[in-house]
C-alpha positions as CSV (number, residue, x, y, z in Angstrom):
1,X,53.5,137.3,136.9
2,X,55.0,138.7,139.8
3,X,56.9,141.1,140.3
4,X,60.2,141.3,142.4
5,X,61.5,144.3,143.6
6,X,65.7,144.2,145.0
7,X,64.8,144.8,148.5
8,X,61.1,143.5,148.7
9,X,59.0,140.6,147.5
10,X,55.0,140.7,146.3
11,X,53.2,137.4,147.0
12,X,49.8,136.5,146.1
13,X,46.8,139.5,145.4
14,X,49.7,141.9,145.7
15,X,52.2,140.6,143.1
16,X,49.1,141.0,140.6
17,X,48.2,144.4,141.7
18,X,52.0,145.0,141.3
19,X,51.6,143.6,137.8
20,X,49.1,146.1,137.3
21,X,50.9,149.3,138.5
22,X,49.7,149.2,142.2
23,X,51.5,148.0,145.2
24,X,55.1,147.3,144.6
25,X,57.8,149.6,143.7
26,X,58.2,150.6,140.0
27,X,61.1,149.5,139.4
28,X,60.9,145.4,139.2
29,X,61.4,142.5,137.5
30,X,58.3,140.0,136.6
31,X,58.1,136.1,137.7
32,X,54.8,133.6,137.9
33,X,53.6,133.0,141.0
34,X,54.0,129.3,141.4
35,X,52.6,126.5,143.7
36,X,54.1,123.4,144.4
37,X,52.3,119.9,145.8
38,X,52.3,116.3,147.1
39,X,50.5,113.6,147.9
40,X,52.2,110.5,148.4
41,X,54.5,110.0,145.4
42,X,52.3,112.5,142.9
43,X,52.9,115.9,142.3
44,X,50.5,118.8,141.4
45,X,52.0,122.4,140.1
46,X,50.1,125.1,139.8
47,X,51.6,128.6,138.2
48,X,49.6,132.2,137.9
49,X,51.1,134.3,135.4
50,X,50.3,136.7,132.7
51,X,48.8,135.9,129.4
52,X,52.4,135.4,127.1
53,X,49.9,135.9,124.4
54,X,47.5,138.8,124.7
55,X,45.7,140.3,127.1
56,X,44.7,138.5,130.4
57,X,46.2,136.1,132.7
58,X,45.9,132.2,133.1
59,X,45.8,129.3,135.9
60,X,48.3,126.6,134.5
61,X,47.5,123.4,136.2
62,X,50.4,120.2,135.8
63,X,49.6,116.8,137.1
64,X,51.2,113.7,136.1
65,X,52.4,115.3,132.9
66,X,49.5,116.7,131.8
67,X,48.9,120.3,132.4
68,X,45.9,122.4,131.7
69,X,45.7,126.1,130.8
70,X,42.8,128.0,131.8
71,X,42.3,131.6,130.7
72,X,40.9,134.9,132.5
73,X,40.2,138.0,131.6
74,X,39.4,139.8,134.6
75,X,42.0,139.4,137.8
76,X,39.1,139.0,140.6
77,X,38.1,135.5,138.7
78,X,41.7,134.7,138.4
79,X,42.2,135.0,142.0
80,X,38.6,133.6,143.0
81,X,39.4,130.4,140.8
82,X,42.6,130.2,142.2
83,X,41.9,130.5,145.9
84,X,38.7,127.4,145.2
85,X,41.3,125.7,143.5
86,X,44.0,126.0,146.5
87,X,41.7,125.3,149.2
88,X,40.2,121.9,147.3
89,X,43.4,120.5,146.9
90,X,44.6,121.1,150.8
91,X,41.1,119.3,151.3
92,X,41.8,116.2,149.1
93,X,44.9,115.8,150.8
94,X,47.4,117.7,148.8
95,X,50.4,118.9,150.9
96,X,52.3,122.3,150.4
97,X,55.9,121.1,148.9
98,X,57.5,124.5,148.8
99,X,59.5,125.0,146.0
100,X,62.1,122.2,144.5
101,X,65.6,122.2,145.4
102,X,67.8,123.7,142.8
103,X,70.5,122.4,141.2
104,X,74.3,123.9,140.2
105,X,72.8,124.0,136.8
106,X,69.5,126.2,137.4
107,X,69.9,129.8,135.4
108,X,66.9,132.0,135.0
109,X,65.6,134.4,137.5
110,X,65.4,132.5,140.8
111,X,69.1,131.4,140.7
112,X,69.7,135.6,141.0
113,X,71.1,136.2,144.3
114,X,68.9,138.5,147.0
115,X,70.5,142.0,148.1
């Protein structure tokens, strides 16, 4: 999960140390970090967040509607797995989308509006 402060956003390493109490502001909301990819007409998401149910975090991996969870108990394996992950896909091809357009109808916390 990240955390998103009014006047600042964490990214990456430190959105999880923020997660953790280091590195962001206290006061702060808390989002997955997300990544979004293409390759000709397929798509690849790839979303770090917190473990909803316990301690931890996990790697959620979505590909042609299938998705796969993988779970971590230590933050440095998260990030290693993630970063091997990352730089595999970029080297099969897989292209940085950026985030989808929203739509009127979006709600949730990245249709809030930035002070």
């Amino acid at each position: 999960m990240v955390e998103l402060t009014s006047d600042r956003e964490c990214t990456g390493l430190h959105a999880f140390r923020a997660t953790l109490g280091r590195g962001c502001p206290a006061k702060s909301r808390r989002y997955p970090v997300l990544y979004f990819f293409r390759r000709g007409d397929a798509a690849l998401t790839c979303e770090t967040r917190l473990n909803p149910q316990g301690p931890g975090f996990q790697l959620v991996i979505a590909e042609s509607g299938h998705e796969q969870i993988e779970n971590f108990a230590e933050l440095p394996n998260l990030l290693a797995r993630e970063h091997e992950l990352l730089m595999a896909w970029r080297a099969q091809g897989w292209r940085d989308a950026g985030q989808p357009p929203r739509t009127p109808g979006d709600t949730g916390p990245g249709s809030r509006t930035r002070r």
